[in-house]
C-alpha positions as CSV (number, residue, x, y, z in Angstrom):
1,X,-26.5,-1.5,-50.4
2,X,-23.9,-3.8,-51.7
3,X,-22.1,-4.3,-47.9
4,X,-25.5,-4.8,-46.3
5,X,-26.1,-7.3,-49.3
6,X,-22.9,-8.9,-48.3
7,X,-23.5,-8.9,-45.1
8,X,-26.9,-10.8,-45.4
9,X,-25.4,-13.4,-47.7
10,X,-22.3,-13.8,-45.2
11,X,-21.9,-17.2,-43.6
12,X,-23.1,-16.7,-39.8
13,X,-19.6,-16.6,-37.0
14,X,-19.6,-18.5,-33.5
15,X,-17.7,-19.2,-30.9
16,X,-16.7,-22.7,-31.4
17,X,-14.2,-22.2,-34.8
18,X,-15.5,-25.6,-35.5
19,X,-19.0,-25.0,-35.7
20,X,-18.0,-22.2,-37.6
21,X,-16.2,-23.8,-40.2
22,X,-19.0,-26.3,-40.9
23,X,-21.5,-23.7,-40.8
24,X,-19.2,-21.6,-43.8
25,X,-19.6,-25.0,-45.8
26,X,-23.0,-25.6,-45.3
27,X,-23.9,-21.9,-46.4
28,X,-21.4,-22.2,-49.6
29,X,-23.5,-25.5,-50.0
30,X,-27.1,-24.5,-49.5
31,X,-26.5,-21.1,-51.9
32,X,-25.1,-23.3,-54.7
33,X,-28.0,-25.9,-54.4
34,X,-30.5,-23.0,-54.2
35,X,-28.8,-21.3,-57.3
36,X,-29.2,-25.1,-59.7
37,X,-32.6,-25.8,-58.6
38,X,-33.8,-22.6,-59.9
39,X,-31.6,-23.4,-63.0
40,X,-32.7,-27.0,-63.4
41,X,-36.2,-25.8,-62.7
42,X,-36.0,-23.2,-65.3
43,X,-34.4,-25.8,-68.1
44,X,-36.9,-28.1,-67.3
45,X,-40.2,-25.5,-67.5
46,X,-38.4,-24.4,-71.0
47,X,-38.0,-27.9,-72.2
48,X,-41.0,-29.7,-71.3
49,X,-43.6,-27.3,-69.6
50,X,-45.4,-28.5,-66.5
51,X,-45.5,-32.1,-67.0
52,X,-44.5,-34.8,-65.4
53,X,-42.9,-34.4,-61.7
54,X,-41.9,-30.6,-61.9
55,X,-43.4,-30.1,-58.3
56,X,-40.2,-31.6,-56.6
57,X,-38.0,-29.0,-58.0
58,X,-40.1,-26.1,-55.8
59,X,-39.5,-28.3,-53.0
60,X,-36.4,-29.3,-53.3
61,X,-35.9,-25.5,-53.3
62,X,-37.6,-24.0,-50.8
63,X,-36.1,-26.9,-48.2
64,X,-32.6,-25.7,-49.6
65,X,-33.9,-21.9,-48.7
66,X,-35.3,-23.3,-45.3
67,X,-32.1,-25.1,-44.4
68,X,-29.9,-21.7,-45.4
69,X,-32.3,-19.9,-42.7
70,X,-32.0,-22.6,-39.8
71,X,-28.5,-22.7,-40.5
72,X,-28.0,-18.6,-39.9
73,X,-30.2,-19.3,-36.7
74,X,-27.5,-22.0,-35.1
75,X,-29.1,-24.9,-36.2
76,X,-26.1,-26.1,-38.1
77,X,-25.7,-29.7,-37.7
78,X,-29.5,-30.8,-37.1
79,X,-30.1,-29.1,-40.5
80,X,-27.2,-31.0,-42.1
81,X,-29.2,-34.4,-40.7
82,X,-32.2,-33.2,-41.9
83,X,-30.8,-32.6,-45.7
84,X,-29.0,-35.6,-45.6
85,X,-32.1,-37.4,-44.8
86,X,-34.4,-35.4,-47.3
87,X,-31.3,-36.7,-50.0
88,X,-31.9,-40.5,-48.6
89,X,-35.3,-39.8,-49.3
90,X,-35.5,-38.5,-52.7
91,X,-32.6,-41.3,-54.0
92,X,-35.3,-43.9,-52.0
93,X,-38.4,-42.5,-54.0
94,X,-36.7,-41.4,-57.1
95,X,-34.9,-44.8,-57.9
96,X,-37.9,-46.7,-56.9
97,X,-40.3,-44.2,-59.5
98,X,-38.0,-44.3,-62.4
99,X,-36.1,-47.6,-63.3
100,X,-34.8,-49.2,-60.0
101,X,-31.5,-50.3,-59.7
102,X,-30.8,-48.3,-63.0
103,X,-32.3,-45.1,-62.3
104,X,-29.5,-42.0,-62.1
105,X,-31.7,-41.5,-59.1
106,X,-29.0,-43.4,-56.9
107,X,-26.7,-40.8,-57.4
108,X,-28.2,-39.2,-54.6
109,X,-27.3,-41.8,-52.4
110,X,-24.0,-40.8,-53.1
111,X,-24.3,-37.1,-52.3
112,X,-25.9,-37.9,-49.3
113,X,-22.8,-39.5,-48.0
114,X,-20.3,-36.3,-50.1
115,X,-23.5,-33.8,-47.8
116,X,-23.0,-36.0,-44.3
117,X,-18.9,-35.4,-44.8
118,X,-19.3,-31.4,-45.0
119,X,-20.4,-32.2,-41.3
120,X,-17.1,-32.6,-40.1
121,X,-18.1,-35.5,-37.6
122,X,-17.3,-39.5,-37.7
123,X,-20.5,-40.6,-36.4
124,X,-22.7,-39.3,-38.9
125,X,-20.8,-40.4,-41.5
126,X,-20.5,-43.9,-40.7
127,X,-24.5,-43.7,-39.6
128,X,-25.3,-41.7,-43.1
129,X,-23.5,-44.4,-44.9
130,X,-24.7,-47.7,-43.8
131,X,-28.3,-45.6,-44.3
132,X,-27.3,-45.2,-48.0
133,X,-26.6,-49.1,-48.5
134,X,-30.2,-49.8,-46.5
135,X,-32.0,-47.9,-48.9
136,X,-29.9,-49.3,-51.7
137,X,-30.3,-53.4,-50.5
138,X,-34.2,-52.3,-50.3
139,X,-34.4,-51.3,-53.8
140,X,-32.4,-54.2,-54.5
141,X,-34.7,-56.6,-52.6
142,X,-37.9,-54.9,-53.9
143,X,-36.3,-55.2,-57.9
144,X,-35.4,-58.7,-57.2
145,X,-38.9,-59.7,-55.9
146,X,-40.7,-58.1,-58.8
147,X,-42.8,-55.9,-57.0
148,X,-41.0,-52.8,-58.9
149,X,-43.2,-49.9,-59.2
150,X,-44.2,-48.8,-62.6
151,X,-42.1,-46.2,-64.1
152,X,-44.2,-42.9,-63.5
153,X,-41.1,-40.6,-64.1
154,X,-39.1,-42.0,-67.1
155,X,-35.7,-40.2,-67.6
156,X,-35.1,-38.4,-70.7
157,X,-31.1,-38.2,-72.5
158,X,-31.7,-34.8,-71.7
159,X,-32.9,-35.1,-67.7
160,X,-30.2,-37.7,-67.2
161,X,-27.7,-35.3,-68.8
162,X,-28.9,-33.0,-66.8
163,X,-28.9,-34.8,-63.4
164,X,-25.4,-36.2,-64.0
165,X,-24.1,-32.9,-64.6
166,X,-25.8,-31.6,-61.6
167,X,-24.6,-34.1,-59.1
168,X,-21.1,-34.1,-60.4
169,X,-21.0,-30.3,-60.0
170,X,-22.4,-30.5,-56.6
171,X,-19.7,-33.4,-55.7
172,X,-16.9,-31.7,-57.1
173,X,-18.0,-28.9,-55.0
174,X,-18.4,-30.6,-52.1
175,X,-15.3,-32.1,-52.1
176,X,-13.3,-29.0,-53.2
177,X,-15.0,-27.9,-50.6
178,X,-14.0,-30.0,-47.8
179,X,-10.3,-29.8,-49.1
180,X,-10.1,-26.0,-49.0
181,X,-11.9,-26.4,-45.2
182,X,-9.4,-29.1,-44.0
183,X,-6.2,-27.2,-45.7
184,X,-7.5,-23.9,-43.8
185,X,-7.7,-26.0,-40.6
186,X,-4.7,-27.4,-40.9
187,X,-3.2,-24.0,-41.5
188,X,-5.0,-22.6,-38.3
189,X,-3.7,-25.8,-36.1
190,X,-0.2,-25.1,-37.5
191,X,-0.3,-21.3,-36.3
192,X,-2.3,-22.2,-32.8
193,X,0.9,-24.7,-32.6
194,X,3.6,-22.2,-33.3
195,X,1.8,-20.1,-30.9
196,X,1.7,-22.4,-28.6
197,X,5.4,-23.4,-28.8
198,X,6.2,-19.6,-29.0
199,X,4.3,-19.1,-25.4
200,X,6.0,-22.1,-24.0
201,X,9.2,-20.6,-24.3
202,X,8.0,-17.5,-23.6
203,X,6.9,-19.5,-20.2
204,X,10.3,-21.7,-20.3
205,X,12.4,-17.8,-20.1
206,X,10.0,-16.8,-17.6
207,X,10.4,-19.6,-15.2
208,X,14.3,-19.2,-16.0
209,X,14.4,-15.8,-15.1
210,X,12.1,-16.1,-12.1
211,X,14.9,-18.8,-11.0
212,X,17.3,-16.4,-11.8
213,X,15.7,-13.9,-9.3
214,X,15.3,-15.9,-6.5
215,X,18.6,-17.6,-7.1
216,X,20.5,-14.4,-6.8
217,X,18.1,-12.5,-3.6
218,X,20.0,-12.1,-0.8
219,X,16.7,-13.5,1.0
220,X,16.0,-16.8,1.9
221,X,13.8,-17.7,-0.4
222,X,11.7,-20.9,0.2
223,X,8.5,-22.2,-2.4
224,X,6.0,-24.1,-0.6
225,X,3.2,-26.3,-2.7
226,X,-0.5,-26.6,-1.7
227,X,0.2,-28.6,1.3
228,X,2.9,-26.7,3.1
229,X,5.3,-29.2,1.7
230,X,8.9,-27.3,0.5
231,X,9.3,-27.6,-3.2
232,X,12.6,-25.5,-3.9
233,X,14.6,-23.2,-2.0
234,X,17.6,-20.8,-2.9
235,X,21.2,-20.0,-2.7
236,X,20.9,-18.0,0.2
237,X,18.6,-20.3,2.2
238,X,21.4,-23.0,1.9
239,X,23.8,-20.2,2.9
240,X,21.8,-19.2,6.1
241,X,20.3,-22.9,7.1
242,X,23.2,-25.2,5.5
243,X,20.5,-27.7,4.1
244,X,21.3,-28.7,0.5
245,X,18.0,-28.1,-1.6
246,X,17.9,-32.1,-2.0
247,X,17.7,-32.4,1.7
248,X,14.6,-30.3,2.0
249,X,12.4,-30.6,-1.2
250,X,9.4,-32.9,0.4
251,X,9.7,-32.3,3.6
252,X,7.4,-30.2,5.8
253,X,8.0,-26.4,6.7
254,X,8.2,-27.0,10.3
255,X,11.5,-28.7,9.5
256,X,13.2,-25.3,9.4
257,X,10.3,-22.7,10.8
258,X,9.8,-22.9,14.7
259,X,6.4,-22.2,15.4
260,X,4.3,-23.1,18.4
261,X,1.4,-23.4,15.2
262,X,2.5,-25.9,12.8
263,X,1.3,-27.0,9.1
264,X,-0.4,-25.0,6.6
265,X,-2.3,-22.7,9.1
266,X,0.8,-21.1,10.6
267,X,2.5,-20.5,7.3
268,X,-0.8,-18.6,5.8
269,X,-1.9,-16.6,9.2
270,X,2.1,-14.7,8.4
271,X,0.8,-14.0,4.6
272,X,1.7,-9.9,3.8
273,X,2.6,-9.3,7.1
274,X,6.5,-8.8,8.0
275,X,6.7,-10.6,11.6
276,X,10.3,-11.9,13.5
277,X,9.9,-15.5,13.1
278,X,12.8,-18.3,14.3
279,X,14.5,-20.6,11.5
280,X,16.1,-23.8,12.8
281,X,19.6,-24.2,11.1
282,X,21.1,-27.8,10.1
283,X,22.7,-28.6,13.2
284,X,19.6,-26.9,15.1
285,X,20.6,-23.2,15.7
286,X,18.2,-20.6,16.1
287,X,18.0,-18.0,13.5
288,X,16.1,-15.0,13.9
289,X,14.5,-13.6,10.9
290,X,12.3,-11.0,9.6
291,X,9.7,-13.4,7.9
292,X,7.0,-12.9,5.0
293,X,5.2,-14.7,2.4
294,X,2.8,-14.6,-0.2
295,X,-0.3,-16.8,-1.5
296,X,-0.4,-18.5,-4.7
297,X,-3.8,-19.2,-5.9
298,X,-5.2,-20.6,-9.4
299,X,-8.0,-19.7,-10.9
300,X,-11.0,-21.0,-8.9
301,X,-9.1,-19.6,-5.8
302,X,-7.7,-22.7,-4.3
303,X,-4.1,-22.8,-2.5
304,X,-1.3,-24.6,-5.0
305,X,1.8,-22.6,-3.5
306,X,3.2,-20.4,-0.9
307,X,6.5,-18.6,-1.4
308,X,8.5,-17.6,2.1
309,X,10.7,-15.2,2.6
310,X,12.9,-14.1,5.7
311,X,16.0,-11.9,6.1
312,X,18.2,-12.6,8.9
313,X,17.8,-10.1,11.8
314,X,20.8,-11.8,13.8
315,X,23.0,-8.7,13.0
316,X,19.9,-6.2,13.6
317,X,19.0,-8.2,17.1
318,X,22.9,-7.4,18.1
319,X,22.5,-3.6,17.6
320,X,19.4,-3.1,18.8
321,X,21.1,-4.6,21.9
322,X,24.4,-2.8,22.2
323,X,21.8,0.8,21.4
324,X,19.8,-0.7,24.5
325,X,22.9,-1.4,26.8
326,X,24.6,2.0,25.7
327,X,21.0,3.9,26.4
328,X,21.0,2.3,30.1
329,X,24.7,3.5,30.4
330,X,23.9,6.9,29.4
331,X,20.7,7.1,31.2
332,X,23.1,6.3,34.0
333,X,25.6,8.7,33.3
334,X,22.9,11.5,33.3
335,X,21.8,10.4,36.8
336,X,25.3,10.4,38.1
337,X,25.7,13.7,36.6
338,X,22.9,15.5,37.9
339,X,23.3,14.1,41.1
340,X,26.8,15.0,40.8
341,X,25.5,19.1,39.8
342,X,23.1,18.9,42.4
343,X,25.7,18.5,45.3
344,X,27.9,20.4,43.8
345,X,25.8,23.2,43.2
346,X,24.4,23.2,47.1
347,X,28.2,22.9,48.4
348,X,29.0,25.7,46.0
349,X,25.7,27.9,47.2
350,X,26.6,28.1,50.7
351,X,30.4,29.4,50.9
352,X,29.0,32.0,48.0
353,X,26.0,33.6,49.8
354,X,28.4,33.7,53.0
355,X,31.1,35.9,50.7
356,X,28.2,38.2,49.4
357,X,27.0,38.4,53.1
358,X,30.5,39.3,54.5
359,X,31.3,41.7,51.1
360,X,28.1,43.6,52.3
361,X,29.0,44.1,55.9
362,X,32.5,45.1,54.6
363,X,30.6,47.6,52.5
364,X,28.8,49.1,55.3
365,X,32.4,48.8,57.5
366,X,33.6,51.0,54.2
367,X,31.3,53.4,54.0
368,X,31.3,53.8,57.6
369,X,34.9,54.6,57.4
370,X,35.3,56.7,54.5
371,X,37.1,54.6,52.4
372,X,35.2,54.9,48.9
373,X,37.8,53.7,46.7
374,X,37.2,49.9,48.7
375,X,33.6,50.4,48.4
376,X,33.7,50.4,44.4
377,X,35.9,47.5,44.5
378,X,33.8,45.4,47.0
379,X,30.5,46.2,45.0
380,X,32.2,44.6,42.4
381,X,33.1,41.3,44.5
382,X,29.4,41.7,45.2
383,X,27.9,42.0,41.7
384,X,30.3,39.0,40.0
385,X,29.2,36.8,43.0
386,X,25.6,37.3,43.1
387,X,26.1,36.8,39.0
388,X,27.6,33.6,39.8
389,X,25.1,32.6,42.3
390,X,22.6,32.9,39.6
391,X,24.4,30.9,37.5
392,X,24.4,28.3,40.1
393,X,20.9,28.1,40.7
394,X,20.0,27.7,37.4
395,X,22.4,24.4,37.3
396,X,21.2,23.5,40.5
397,X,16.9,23.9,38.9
398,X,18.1,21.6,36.0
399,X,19.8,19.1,37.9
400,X,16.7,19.0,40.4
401,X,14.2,18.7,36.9
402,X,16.7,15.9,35.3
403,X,16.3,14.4,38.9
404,X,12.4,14.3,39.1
405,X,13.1,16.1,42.3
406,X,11.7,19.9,40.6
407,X,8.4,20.3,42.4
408,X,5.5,23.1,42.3
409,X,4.8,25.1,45.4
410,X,1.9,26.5,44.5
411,X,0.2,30.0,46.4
412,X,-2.5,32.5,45.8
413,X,-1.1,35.9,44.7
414,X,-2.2,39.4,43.4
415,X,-0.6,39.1,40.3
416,X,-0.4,43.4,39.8
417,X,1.7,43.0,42.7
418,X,4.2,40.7,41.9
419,X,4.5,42.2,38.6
420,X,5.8,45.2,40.9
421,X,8.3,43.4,42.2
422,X,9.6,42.2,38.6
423,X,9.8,45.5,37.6
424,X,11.8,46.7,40.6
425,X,14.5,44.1,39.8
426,X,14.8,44.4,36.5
427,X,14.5,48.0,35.9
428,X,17.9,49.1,37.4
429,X,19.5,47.0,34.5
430,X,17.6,48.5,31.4
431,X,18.4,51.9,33.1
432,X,22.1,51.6,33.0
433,X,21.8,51.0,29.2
434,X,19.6,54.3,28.3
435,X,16.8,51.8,27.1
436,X,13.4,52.6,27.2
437,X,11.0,50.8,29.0
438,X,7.0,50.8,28.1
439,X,5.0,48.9,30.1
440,X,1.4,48.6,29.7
441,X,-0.5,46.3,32.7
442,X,-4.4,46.3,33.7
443,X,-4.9,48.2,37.0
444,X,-6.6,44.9,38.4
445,X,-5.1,41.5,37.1
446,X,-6.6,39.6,40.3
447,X,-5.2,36.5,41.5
448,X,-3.4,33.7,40.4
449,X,-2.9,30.7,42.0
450,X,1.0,29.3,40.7
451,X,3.9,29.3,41.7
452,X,5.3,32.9,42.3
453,X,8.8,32.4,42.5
454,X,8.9,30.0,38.7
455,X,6.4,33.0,37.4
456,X,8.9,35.8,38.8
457,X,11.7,34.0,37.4
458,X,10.3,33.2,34.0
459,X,9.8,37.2,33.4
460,X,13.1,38.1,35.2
461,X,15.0,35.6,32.4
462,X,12.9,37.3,29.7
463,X,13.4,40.9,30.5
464,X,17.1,40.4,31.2
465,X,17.4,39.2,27.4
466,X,15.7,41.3,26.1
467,X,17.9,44.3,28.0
468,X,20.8,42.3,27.2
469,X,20.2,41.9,23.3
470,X,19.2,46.0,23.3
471,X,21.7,48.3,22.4
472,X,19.3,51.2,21.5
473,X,15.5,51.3,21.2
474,X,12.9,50.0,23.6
475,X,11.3,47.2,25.6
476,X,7.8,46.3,26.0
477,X,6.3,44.8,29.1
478,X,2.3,44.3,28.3
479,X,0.4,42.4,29.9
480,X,-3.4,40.8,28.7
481,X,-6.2,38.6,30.1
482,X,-8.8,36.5,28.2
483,X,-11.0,33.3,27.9
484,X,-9.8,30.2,26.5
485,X,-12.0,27.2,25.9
486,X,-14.0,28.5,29.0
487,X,-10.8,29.0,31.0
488,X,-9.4,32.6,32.0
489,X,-5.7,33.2,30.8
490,X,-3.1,35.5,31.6
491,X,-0.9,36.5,29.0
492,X,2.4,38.6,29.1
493,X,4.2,39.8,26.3
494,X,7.7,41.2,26.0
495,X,9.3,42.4,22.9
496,X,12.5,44.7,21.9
497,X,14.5,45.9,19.6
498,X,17.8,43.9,19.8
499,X,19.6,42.1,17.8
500,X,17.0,39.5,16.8
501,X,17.2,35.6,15.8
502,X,16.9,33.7,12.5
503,X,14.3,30.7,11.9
504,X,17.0,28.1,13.2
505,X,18.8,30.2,15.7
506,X,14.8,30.0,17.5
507,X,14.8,25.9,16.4
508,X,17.3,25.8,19.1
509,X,16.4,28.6,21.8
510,X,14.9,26.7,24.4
511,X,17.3,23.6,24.0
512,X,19.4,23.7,27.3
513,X,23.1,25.2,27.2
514,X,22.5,26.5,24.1
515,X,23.4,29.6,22.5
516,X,22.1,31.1,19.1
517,X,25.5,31.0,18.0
518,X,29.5,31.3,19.0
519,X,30.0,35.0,18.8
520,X,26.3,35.8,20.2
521,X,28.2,33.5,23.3
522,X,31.5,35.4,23.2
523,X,30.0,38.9,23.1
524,X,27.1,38.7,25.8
525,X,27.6,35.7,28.1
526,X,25.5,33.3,29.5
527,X,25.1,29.0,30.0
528,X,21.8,29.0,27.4
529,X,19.6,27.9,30.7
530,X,17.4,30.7,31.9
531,X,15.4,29.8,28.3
532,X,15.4,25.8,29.0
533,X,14.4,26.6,32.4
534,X,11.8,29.5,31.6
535,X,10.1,27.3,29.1
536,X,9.9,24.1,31.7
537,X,8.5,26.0,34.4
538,X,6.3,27.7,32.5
539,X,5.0,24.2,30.9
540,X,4.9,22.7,34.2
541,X,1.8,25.3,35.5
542,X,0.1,24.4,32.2
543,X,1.0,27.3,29.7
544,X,3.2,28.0,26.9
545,X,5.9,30.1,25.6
546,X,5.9,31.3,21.8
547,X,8.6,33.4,20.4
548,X,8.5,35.8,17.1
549,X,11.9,37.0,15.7
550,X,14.1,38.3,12.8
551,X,17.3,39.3,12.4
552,X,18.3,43.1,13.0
553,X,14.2,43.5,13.9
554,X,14.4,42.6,17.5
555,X,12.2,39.9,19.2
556,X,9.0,39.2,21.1
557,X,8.1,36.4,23.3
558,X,4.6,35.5,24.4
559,X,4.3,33.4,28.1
560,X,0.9,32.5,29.1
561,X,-0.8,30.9,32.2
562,X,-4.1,29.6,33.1
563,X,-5.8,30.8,36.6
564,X,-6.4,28.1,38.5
565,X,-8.9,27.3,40.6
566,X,-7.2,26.2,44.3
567,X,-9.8,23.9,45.4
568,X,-9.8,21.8,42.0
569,X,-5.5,22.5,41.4
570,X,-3.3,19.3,41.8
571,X,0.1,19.9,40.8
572,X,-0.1,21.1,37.2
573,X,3.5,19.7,36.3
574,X,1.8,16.3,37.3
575,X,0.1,15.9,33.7
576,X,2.6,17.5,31.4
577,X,6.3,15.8,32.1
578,X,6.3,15.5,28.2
579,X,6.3,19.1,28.2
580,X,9.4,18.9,30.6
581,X,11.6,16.8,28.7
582,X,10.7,18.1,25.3
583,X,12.0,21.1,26.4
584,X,15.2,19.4,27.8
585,X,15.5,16.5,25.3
586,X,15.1,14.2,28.1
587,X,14.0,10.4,26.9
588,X,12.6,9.3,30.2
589,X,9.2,11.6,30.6
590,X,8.2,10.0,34.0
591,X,11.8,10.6,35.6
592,X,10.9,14.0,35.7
593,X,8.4,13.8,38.4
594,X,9.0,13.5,42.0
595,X,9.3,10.1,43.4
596,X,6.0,10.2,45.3
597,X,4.3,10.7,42.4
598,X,5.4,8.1,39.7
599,X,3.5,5.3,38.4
600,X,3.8,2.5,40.5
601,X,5.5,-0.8,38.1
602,X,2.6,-3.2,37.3
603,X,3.5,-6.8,38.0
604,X,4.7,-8.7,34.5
605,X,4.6,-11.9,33.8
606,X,7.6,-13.8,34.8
């Protein structure tokens, strides 16, 4: 009860301090004037009953209690006027009614001037004041002509102790009043000053240390004002351009930025967006520069600053140059080199297949003959060159895919047959290491339409690892057909037992001339091609090759092929060079198709 009592009695708060301030005087004022007219009306029942002019006390009152509710609404300084002009009134009518010139009546006169300063403004002041001499030169003028009114209200020793005692209270509180306001002001203008000063060097070590930053960045660093007009620039700008800040503050951006755009335009269009841009030096060098900036925008929006900045890319242009030059020499170097493997490996083919000819007529001269200790001997000669012949035409393949010269012939073929033939070849080898063979193929596979030899080749390479990497245990030859997105695939799986491949040895399986690892190389043999090769050709007539392995558990390989339709078939390794040189690490995708068939250069402009 007591807080919401407080509460009602509580001088009203607004958002002008100002208005507030006057309003917590007027309130102090209005209660306090309320409070003595009830106790002057009181005395004055008491004393003399209702005679005389007891009806101005209610009044009085009830305007005090009227003002008191105005001023809680916001109506502070309108009902201020209004009670200074009810206090012009009553002195007016109450000097006139009881005495004139000589009536304690003028002492309102007086208050209305102490009331008019609780205010808080000049004007009304000066306006309330010349108001209280009018009214006091017309009682004067109205004494002085005689035409005094009768005294209707005479004042009593008592009333005019009474009214003295009243006013005087009501002055000194007014006045203490307005001290105690102006004091609290002051006191609030001396913080809102120390806070001011204390954000001003709070701003002051700000801008210092923002100086400090953009002094010491390694970054030209260049502050532009509304108008595109330099206003400071840094250490390292001077460093980079050789302008001295004094040379440069004023003057337009386009003095140091080449741009075919000039002005304020071309410096905003780069805002938040890293672009090369050219700087132009002091004694007009070109400066390439990695450019940048950023908007600075008050608080309606408008432009009133830009800040630039640019790195210099001069070092960065240089290596991206030399990386260029030494890409085009090793591009070159590849060429030469397979150029160089592919003549060498056709000058090398020839003299070989003409020493594994001649070894087998000497075989069948041997046999012939009786001599069985030279047949052993020249079967030898015959195995370690028909080994190297291999070897051969697997550099010869990659030379002719680094070329762009490895080419699709494409044919028809009863795929249950030329998995026959696979079998047949490799079945001798996985027979002279006591390894089983399961093999589980559809009676009626149909036809394919690929290329036989690339096909026959890819399951040779993969069936000659696996028998290679088998010391014990099995290989599995399966074979599966299904639908794929509407297309018919061929699928052919082949898994052992063998020694098996961890998760980085497979990263690098298909990578060309590469071997799992050293002892892997040591203790079985082999250039790391028939995989490169396997996974290119099979690529190249639009399948894949997948591998699952583990160390000590063996490993299984998954190759499959699309049937494709003759009469819609171009060549399938047409659409998928990426596949090619992924599988080689080749840069150059398009170098890997034949000549015929590589995008003719579009004109540029010159």
């Amino acid at each position: 009860m007591a807080r919401r009592l407080a509460e009602r009695l509580g001088a009203p708060v607004f958002d002008d301090d100002e208005r507030t301030r006057v309003a917590g005087l007027l309130h102090v004022v209005y209660i306090i004037l309320a409070l003595l007219l009830s106790g002057i009306f009181t005395l004055r029942v008491a004393a003399s009953g209702l005679e005389g002019h007891w009806i101005i006390y209610p009044v009085l009152l009830l305007l005090a209690l009227g003002l008191l509710a105005a001023l809680r609404r916001g109506y502070v300084y309108s009902g201020g006027v209004l009670m200074v002009g009810a206090l012009l009134t009553y002195g007016l009518v109450g000097t006139l009614s009881s005495g004139g010139l000589r009536s304690p009546a003028q002492q309102m006169l007086m208050m209305a001037v102490i009331f008019s300063a609780l205010l808080g403004v000049s004007r009304i002041i000066i306006a309330v004041t010349f108001a209280a001499l009018a009214v006091l030169g017309t009682i004067a003028t109205i004494e002085l002509s005689g035409n005094l009114p009768r005294i209707t209200a005479p004042h009593t020793a008592t009333s005019v102790l009474t009214g003295n005692v009243a006013s005087l209270t009501i002055i000194g509180i007014c006045l203490t009043l307005i001290i105690v306001s102006l004091k609290k002001a002051l006191g609030r203008a001396r913080a809102h000053e120390n806070e001011a000063k204390a954000m001003a060097v709070e701003a002051e070590q700000a801008r210092r240390l923002a100086a400090d930053v953009i002094a010491s960045m390694v970054e030209s660093v260049i502050v532009l004002d509304g108008d595109a007009k330099i206003r400071s620039i840094n250490a390292a700008t001077t460093a980079l351009l050789g302008f001295q800040e004094e040379e440069l503050v004023g003057a337009a951006m386009d003095r140091v930025l080449v741009d075919d755009r000039q002005g304020q335009d071309s410096i905003v269009s780069s805002v938040c967006a890293h672009r090369e841009k050219v700087y132009r030096t002091r004694t007009g060098e070109h400066v390439a520069v990695r450019f940048s900036n950023a908007l600075l925008r008050d608080d309606d929006g408008r432009l009133n600053g830009i800040v630039c900045v640019a790195s210099d890319i001069r070092r960065d242009k240089e290596i991206e140059r030399n990386l260029r030059e030494a890409k085009e020499l090793a591009e070159d170097a590849s060429k030469a080199k397979s150029r160089f493997l592919a003549n060498m490996s056709h000058e090398l083919r020839t003299p070989l297949n003409a020493v594994i000819g001649y070894t087998e007529l000497l075989m069948d001269e041997a046999d012939e003959r009786g001599f069985a200790g030279s047949v052993e001997d020249l079967r030898r000669i015959q195995s370690s060159g028909k080994h190297l012949l291999g070897l051969i035409s697997d550099i010869l393949d990659l030379s002719k895919v680094e070329a762009g010269k490895m080419e699709l012939h494409l044919e028809t073929f009863d795929v249950n047959d030329m998995l026959e033939s696979v079998l047949n070849s490799v079945r001798p080898m996985i027979e002279r290491k006591s390894i089983a063979l399961k093999v589980e193929i559809p009676d009626k596979l149909g036809f394919i339409h690929a290329d036989q030899t690339k096909i026959r080749q890819v399951l040779i390479n993969l069936l000659g690892n696996a028998a290679k990497f088998t010391e014990k245990g099995e290989i599995r030859f399966a074979v599966r057909q299904g639908l794929r997105e509407g297309l018919q695939w061929v699928q052919f799986f082949i898994s052992d037992t063998g020694i098996g491949m961890s998760e980085s040895q497979i990263g690098q399986l298909f990578e060309a001339f590469t071997q799992p690892d050293a002892s892997v190389a040591r203790r079985y043999g082999g250039t790391g091609l028939g995989l490169a090769l396997s996974r290119v050709f099979t690529e190249m007539m639009g399948g894949a090759i997948t591998v699952r392995s583990a160390p000590g558990k063996g490993s299984a390989f998954k190759v499959e092929l699309p049937y494709l339709d003759p009469n819609e078939l171009t060549m399938s390794g047409l659409a998928r060079p990426e596949a090619v040189s992924r599988a080689l690490g080749i840069t150059d995708a398009e170098a890997l198709l034949p000549r015929s068939h590589r995008r003719k250069s579009q004109p540029g402009p010159h």
